[in-house]
KEMARTI-698847 format. One record per residue (C-alpha): x, y, z; residue in three letters. Coordinates in pm, whole numbers, plus 32768, in hexadecimal, padded with zeros to 4 digits. Example, Ala and Ser with C-alpha at 12.3 -4.5 7.8 and 13.67 -1.06 7.14 Angstrom:
84CE7E3E830CALA 85577F9682CASER 
//
This chain:
BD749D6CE272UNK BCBE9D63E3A7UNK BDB39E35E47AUNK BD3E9F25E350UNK BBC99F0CE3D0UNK BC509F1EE51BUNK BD08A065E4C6UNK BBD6A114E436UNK BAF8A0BBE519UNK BBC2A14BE648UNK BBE6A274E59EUNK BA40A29AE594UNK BA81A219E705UNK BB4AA317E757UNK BA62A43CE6DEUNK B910A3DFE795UNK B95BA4D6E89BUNK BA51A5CEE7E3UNK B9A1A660E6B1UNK BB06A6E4E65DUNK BBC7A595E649UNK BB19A564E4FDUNK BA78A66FE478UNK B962A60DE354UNK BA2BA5FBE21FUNK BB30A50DE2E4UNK BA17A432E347UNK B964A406E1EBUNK BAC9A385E1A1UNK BAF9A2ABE2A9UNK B973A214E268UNK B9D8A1D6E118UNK BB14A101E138UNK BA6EA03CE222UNK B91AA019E0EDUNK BA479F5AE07DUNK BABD9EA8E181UNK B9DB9E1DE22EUNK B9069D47E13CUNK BA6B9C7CE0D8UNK BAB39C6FE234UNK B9AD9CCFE339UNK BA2D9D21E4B4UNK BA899CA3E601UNK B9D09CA1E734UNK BA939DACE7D1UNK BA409E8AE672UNK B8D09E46E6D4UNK B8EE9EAFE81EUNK B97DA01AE771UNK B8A2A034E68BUNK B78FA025E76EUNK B816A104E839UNK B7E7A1FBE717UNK B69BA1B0E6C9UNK B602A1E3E83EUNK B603A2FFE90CUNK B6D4A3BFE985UNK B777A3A4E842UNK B78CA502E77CUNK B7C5A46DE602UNK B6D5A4EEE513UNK B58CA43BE504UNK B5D7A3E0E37AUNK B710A33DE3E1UNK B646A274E4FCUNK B556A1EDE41AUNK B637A1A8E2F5UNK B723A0ABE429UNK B5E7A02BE49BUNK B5A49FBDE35DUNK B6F49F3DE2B1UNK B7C89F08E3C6UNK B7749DFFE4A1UNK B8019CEFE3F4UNK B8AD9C3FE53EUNK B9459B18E4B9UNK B9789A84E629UNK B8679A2FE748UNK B7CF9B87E7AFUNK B7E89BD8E906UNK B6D69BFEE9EAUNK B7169D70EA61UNK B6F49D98E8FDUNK B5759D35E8D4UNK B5209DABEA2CUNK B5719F06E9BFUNK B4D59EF5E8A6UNK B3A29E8EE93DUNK B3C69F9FEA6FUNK B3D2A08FE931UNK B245A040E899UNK B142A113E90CUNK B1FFA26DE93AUNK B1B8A313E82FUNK B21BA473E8B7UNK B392A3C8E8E3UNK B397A2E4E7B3UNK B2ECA324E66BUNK B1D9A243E5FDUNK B27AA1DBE4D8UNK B39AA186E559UNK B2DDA0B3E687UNK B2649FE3E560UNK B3869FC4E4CEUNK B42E9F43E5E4UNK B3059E7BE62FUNK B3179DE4E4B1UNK B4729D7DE527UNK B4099CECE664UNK B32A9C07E5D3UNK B3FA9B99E48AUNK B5339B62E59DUNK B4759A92E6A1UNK B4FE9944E65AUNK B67B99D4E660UNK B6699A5AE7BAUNK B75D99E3E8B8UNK B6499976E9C2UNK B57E9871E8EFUNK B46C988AEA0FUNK B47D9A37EA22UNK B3309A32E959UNK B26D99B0EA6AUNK B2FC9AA9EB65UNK B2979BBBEAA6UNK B16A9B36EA44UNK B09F9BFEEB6EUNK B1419D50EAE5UNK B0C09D13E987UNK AF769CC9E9FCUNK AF379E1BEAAEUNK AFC29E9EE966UNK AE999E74E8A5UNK AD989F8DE90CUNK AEACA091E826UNK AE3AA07EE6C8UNK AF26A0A2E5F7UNK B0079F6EE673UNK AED29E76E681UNK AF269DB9E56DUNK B0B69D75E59FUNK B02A9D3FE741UNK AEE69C47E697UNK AFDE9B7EE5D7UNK B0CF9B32E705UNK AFAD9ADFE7DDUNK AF1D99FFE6D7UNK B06E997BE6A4UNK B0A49932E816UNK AF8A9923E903UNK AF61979BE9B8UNK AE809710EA7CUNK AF1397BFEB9FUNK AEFC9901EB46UNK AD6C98FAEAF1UNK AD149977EC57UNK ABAD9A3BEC92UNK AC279B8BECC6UNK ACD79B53EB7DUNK AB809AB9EAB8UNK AAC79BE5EB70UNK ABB09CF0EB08UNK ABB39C7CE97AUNK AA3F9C32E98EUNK A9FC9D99EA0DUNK AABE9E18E8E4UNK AA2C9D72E7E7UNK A8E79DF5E86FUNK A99D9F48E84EUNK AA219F17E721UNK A94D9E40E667UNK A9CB9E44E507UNK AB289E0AE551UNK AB889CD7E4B5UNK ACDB9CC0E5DCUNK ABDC9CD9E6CAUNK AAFB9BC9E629UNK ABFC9AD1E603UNK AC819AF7E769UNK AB539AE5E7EDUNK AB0699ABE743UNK AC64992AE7A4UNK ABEC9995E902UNK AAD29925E95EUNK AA3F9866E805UNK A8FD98E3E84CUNK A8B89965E6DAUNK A9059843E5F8UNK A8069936E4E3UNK A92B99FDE4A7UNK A9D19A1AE36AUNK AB319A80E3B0UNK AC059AE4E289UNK AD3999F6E27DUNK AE309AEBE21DUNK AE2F9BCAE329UNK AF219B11E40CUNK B0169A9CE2F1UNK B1819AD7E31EUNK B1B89C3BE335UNK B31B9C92E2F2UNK B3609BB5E1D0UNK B4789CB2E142UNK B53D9C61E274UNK B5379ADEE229UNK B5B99B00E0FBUNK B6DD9BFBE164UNK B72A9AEDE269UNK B73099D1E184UNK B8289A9BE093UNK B9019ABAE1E1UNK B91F9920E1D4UNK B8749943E349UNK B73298C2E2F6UNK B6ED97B5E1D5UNK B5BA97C1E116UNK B57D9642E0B7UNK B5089581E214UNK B55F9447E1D0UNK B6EA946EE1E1UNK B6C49521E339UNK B7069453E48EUNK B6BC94A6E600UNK B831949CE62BUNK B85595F4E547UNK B7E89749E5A1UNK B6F79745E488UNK B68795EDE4D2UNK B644960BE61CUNK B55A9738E585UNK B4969685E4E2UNK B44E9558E5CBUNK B3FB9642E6C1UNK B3219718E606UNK B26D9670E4DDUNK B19A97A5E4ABUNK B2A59862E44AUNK B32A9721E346UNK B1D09755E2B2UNK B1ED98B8E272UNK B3559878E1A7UNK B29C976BE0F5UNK B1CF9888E062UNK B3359966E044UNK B3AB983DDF72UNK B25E9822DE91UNK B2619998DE97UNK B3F499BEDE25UNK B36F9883DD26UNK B24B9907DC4EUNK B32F9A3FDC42UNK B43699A9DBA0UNK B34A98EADAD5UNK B2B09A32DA5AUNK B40D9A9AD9B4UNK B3C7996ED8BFUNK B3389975D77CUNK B1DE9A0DD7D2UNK B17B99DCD67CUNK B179985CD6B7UNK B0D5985ED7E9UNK AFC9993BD7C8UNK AF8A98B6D659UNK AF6E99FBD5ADUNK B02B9AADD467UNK B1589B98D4BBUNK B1529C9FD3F4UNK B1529E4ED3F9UNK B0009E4BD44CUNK B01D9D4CD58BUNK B0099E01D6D2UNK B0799D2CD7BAUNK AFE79D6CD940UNK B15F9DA8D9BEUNK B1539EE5D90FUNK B01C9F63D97DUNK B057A049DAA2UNK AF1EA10EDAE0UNK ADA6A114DA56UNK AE29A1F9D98BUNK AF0CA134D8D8UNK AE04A006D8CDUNK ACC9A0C2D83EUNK ADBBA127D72DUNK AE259FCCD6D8UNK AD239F19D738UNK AC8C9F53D5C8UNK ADAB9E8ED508UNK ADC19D47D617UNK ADD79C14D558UNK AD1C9ADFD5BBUNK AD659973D556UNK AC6C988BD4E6UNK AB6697ACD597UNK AC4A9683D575UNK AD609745D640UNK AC6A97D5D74BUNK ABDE969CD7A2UNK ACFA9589D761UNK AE189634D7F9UNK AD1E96ADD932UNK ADD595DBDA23UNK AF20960FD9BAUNK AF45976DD995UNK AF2F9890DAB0UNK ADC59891DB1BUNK AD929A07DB80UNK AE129A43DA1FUNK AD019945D97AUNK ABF899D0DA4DUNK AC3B9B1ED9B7UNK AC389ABDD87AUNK AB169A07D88AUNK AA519B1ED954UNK AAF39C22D82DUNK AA619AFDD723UNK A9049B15D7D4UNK A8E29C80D7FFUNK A9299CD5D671UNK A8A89BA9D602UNK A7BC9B95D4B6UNK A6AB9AB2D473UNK A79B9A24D387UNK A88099E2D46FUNK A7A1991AD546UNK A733981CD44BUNK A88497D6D407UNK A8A8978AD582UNK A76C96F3D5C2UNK A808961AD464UNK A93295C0D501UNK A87A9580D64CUNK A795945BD5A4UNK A8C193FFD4C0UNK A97893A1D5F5UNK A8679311D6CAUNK A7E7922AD5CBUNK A92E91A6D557UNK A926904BD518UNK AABF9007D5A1UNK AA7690C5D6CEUNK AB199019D813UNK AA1F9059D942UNK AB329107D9FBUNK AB8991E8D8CDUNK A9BF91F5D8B6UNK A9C89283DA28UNK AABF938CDA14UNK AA229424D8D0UNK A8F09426D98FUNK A9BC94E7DAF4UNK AA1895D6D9BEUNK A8EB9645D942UNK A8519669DA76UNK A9709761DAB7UNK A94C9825D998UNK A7AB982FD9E9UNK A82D98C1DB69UNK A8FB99AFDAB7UNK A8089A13DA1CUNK A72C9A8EDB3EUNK A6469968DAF9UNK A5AE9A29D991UNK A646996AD8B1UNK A594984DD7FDUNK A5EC9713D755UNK A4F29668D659UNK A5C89513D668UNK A56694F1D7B0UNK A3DE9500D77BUNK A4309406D687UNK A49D9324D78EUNK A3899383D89FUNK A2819349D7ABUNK A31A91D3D761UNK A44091E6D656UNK A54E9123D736UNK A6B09140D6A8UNK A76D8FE0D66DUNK A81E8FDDD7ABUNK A6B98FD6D874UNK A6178EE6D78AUNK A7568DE8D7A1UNK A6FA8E32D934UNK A86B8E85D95CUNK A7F98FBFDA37UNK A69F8FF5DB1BUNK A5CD9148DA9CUNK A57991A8DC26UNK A6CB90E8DCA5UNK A7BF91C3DC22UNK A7D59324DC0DUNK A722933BDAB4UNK A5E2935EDBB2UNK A6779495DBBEUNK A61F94E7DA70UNK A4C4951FDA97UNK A512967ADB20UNK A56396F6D9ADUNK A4199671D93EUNK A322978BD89CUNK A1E397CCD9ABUNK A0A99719D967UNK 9F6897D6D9C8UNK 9E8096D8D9C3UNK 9E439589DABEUNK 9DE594E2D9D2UNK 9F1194E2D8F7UNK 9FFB94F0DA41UNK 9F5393BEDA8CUNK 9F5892FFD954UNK A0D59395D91BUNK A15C937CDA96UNK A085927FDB64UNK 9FC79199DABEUNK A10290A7DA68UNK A17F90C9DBD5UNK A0A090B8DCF0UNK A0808F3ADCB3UNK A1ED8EFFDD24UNK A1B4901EDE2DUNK A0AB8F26DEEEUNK A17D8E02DED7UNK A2F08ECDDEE1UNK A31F8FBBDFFAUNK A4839022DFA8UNK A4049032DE54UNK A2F3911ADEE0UNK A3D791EBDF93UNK A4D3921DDE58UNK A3A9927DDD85UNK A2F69361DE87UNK A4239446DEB0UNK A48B9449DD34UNK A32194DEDD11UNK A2F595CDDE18UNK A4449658DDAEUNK A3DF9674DC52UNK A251973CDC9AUNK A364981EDD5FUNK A4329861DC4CUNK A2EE98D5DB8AUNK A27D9996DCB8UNK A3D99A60DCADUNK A3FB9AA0DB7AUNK A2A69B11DB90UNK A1669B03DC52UNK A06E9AF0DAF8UNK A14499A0DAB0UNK A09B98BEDBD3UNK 9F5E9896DC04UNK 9EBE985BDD49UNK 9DC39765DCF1UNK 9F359685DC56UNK 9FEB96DFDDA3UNK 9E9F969CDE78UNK 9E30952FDDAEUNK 9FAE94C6DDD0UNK 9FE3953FDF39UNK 9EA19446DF92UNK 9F319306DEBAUNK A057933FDF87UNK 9FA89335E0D0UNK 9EE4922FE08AUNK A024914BE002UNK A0AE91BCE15CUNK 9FA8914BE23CUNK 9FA19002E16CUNK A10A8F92E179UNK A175906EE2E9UNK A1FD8F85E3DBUNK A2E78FD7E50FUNK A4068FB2E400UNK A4BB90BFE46DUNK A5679112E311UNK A447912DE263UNK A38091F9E365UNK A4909318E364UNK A4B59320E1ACUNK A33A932DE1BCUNK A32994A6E293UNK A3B5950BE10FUNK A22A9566E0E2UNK A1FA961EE240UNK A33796E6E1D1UNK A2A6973DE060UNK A17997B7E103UNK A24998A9E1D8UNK A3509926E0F2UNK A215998BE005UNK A1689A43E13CUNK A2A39AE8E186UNK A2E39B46E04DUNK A19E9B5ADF80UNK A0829BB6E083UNK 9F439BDCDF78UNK 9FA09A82DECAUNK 9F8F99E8E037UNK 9E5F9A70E073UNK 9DCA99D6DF17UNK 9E419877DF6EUNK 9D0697ACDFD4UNK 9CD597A6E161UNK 9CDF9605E163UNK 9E259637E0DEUNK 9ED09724E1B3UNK 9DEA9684E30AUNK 9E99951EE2E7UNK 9DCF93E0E324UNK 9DB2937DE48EUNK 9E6D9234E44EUNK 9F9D92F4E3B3UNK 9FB193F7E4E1UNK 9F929307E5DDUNK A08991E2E523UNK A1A89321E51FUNK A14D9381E690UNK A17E924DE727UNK A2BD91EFE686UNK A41491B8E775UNK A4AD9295E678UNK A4AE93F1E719UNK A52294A5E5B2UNK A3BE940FE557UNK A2CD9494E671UNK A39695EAE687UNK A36795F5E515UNK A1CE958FE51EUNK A1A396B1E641UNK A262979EE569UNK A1799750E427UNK A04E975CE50AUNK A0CE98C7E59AUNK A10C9951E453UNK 9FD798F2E3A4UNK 9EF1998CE4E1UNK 9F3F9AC9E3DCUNK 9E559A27E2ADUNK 9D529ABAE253UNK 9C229A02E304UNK 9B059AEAE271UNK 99B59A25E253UNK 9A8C98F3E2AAUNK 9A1098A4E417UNK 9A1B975AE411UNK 9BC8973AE39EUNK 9BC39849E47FUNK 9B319777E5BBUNK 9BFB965CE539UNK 9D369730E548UNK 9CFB97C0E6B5UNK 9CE0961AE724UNK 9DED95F1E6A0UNK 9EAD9717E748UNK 9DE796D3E8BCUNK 9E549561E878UNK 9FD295A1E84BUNK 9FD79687E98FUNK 9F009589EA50UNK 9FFA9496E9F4UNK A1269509EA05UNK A1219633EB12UNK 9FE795EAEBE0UNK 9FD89498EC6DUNK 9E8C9449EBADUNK 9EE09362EA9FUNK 9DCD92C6EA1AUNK 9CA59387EACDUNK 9B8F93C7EA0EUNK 9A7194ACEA58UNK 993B94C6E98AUNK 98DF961BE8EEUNK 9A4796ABE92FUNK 9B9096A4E854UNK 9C149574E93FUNK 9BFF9461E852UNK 9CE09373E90EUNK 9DA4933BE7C7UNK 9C3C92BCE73CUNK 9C4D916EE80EUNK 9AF090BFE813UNK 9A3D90D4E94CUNK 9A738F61E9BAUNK 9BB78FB6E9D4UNK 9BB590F9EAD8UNK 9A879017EB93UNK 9BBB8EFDEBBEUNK 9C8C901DEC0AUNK 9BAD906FED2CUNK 9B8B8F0FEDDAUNK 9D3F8F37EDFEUNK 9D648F77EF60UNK 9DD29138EFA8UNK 9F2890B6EFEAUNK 9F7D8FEBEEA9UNK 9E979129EDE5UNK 9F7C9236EE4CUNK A086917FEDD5UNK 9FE090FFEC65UNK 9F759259EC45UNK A0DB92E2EC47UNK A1899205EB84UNK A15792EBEA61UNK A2089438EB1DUNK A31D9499EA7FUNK A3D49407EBDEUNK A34692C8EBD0UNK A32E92D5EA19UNK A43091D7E9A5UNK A48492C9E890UNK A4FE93ECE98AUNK A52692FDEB00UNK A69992E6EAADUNK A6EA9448EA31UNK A5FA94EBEB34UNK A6D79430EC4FUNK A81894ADEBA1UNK A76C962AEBC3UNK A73495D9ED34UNK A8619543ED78UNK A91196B2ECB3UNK A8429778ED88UNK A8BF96DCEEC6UNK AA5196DFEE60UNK AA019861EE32UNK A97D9887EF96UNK AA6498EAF099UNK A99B9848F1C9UNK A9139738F111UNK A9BC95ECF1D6UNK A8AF94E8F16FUNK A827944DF046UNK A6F0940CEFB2UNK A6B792A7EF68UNK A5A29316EE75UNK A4AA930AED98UNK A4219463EE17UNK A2F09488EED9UNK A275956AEFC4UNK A272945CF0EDUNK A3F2941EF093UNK A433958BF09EUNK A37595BEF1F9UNK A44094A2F279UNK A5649546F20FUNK A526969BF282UNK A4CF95E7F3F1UNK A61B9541F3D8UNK A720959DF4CEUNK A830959EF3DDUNK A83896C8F304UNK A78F96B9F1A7UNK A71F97B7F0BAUNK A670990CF139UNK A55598F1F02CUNK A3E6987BF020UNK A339977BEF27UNK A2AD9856EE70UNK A3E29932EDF9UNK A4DA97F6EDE0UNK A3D3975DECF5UNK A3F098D5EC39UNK A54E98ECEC51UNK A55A977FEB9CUNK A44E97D4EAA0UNK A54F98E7EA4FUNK A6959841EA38UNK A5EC971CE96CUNK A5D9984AE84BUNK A6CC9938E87FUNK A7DE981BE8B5UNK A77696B2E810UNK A6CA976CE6D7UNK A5A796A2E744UNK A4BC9804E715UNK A34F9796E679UNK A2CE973EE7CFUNK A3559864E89FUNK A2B39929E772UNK A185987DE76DUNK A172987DE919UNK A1BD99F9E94AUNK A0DB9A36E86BUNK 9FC9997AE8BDUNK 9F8B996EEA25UNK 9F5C9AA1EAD0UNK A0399A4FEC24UNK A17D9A45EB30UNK A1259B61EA42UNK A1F19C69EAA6UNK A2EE9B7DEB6EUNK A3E69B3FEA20UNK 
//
């Protein structure tokens, strides 16, 4: 049968360049024996070759015909040859010779047909080619996902990180651009890029090649010996994407089961089931008569059933709900939670439930089981001890707890039973501090009546002062702490006025807290004590002079320290506290000889700064690989005696003062490590650097 393809598709050959060898009736024949064809049996390299011929210019078959090859045809069930791609590739960006749609096309084919080309190595010679291909539009994403799918080390060159990093700045929302640019250069690790845009693109084609017995769908009978072995040991991206072919080509098949066993719902003339809805038409008119199971099924059969399909019918439940309805869950909730046979296991994943249904929800709904529990009614499985309250995720539970307005009550309800094993726990303090500043957010999103800021303000101050008490150079416990710095900015972000009625001593931390997080070795700490102390310059400091005052030392203290070579300098009636050090100390600090001084005074710079020394010196040692003259190194840390030396030197170094390589450091340590609260907080605060971000 394959001389039979081979027959048909010299007879399209044959007409690219005589629109009288076939005239249009003749070819829709032709096109549809092959429909036939060439699914059972695909085609031969020398077919592909013809074919296309037909497709590219200066080929005269109708542009329907072109497209409908493109698309069905080129099944090659042997190697494809090189001339083959490189033609195909010549072909993208001419769209006044070849259609758009049919460049994608043949760029869908590209892609899906990489791993049976002839030259196994013909994707790195093109690789240059598809790189310049990206400023056209419409082929970004089939030219993104090669690129993603190829690039090495090698290929990252500067002209290349310049060229994708001046068109994300172009194009700043698109998400191509985004993810190359982080591939690039992974200078924005604050991007969120969307997972499924560089999936497999041309699945249709896989699965026409493995009905052609070319290409086998289960990975584990394939060796590097076969074509389709060697395939996937050479490319496990593309075994990953048939994985999802396979689970894909699964949950189909599973979907022609019995659906009324596996969603748990009555089949009867009133079911509607969501295979037969084909519009929103067609689903406001049935949506009337769904049928829902019971509590028992929606909850029990959670995990074994199709999750998109319990969310929905759990977000359907909520939405028409009754207050009927709810007792009878919040029932069954307590029913289950204070079962006597419970395992633990079994205990934990009702728990994981119900805080599912509560997210579902849009954190509105409300269970009264659970203030049960919060106000000291422990089901059996806590009393036997078999599971922790603030160990497990049933901390969790205290976000679908009803708001309390008073401190008082929050206190006696909340606090009083826990701050004892908070002084002599810290883990136990750091469990319990996040379960409650997640659950006073919960009541501030669902609505900004539901907190008040005398609870927020008395339980931001317990957990400051539990802070001070138990922080230690414990790096672990320094880093879960910042969960209060980070409440206190996700409520100024979002909620402004409620910031501005915390109580200043609360949002102006204590001295010993600011000071403990700045000198840590972490750098996630400091950069996140200069962000909060950035962000909170904002508040409100109305007839509040003195947090005021105390908030500028703290600012002068931070850029003393780490930017200005004047650590620990104090100077009566100004805003240099010298990080609050008691005079004996700066009068010791004085008797040091000026040599050993200049040195103690810098060893807080972000050079010298054990949390930064190491990745400052990797910034340095970046900036001199992407200098051209640059034949030297610098031994480091950075000074400005080391760079005068340098600059003196008779072998070439960098063409750049002190003053903008410190800059250009303070940049990259944001823009490229993440590490942003103390560019933020130095640009911002010190007028040499203000406009130099």
């Amino acid at each position: 049968m394959s001389s039979a393809v081979s027959r048909k598709v010299k007879a399209i050959y044959g007409s690219r360049l005589d629109k009288e060898y076939l005239d249009v009736d003749e070819l829709r024949e032709v096109l549809l024996g092959l429909d036939e064809l060439v699914p059972s049996f695909g085609i031969s390299r020398q077919d592909l070759g013809h074919l296309i011929d037909v497709v590219l210019p200066p080929s005269l078959i109708p542009v329907f015909a072109k497209n409908h090859v493109a698309e069905h045809y080129l099944l090659c069930v042997d190697p494809i040859p090189t001339a083959v791609v490189m033609k195909v590739v010549g072909a993208i960006g001419m769209p006044s010779q070849v259609p758009k749609t049919l460049q994608l096309k043949l760029l869908k084919w590209l892609l899906g047909s990489v791993s049976f080309w002839e030259d196994p190595t013909l994707h790195q010679k093109i690789y240059g080619i598809m790189f310049n291909y990206l400023t056209f539009e419409y082929s970004r994403p089939y030219i993104s996902f090669f690129i993603f799918l190829f690039t090495r080390k090698h290929h990252i060159k500067p002209w290349r990180v310049e060229f994708i990093s001046d068109l994300q700045a172009r194009f700043p929302f698109d998400e191509y651009f985004q993810a190359l640019h982080l591939l690039f250069s992974n200078s924005s690790p604050a991007y969120r890029i969307n997972p499924r845009i560089f999936r497999f693109p041309n699945v249709p084609y896989l699965l026409s090649m493995k009905a052609l017995g070319v290409l086998k769908m289960d990975t584990s009978e394939s060796h590097p010996n076969t074509l389709q072995g060697a395939i996937v040991h050479n490319n496990p991206k593309l075994s990953e994407s048939l994985a999802y072919v396979t689970e894909f080509e699964r949950i189909l098949l599973r979907r022609r089961g019995p659906l009324n066993n596996i969603l748990h719902c009555l089949r009867d003339n009133e079911t509607t089931f969501i295979n037969e809805v084909h519009s929103h038409k067609d689903l406001l008119e049935v949506v009337g008569r769904e049928r829902f199971p019971n509590l028992n099924a929606l909850m029990i059969e959670y995990l074994r059933s199709d999750i998109l399909v319990n969310d929905f019918k759990l977000q359907y439940y909520l939405i028409h709900h009754t207050t009927d309805d709810l007792q009878s869950l919040d029932r069954w909730v307590e029913l289950q939670l204070f079962d006597e046979d419970i395992s633990p296991s079994e205990f934990k994943r009702m728990v994981t439930q119900v805080i599912h249904i509560y997210e579902l929800s849009n954190h509105t709904l409300q269970f009264l089981v659970i203030n049960k529990m919060i106000g000291g009614v422990e089901p059996p499985v806590l009393k036997a001890g078999l599971v922790g309250f603030w160990e497990t995720s049933l901390s969790s539970l205290m976000l679908l707890t009803s708001p309390v307005h008073h401190w008082d009550e929050f206190y006696a309800k909340f606090m009083r039973g826990n701050l004892g094993r908070c002084k002599s726990d810290p883990d136990y303090l750091l469990t319990f501090m996040s379960s409650v500043l997640n659950m006073l957010w919960a009541w501030l999103l669902q609505s900004s009546d539901n907190l008040s800021p005398v609870i927020a303000s008395q339980t931001l101050r317990s957990f400051h002062n539990l802070t001070i008490d138990a922080a230690s150079l414990d790096i672990h416990f320094l880093v879960r702490s910042l969960k209060c710095l980070q409440f206190v900015i996700d409520i100024g972000r979002d909620n402004k006025p409620f910031l501005s009625s915390l109580d200043p001593d609360v949002v102006v931390l204590p001295a010993p807290l600011v000071y403990t997080y700045l000198l840590s070795p972490h750098p996630l700490v400091v950069s996140e004590i200069c962000r909060y102390i950035s962000f909170t310059k904002s508040y409100n400091f109305e007839n509040k002079q003195s947090f005021k005052q105390l908030h500028n030392s703290y600012v002068m203290d931070i850029c003393n320290m780490l930017w200005r070579d004047k650590a620990y300098e104090g100077i009566p009636g100004t805003s240099n506290k010298g990080l609050f050090l008691p005079d004996r100390f700066a009068s010791q600090i004085s008797k040091i000889p000026d040599e050993r001084t200049i040195v103690f005074k810098r060893i807080g710079n972000i050079f010298h700064n054990p949390a930064f020394a190491s990745v400052t010196a990797e910034i340095i040692r970046e900036i001199e690989d992407e200098s051209e003259t640059c034949q030297i190194r610098h031994a480091g840390p950075l000074t400005l005696e080391s760079v005068s030396e340098l600059l003196m030197h008779p072998v070439p170094w960098l063409d750049i003062t002190y003053e903008d390589l410190r800059v250009e450091v303070l940049r990259r340590l944001g823009d490229k490590y993440g590490i942003d609260g103390v560019p933020e907080l130095l640009f911002t605060s010190l007028k040499s650097l203000i406009h130099r971000r």
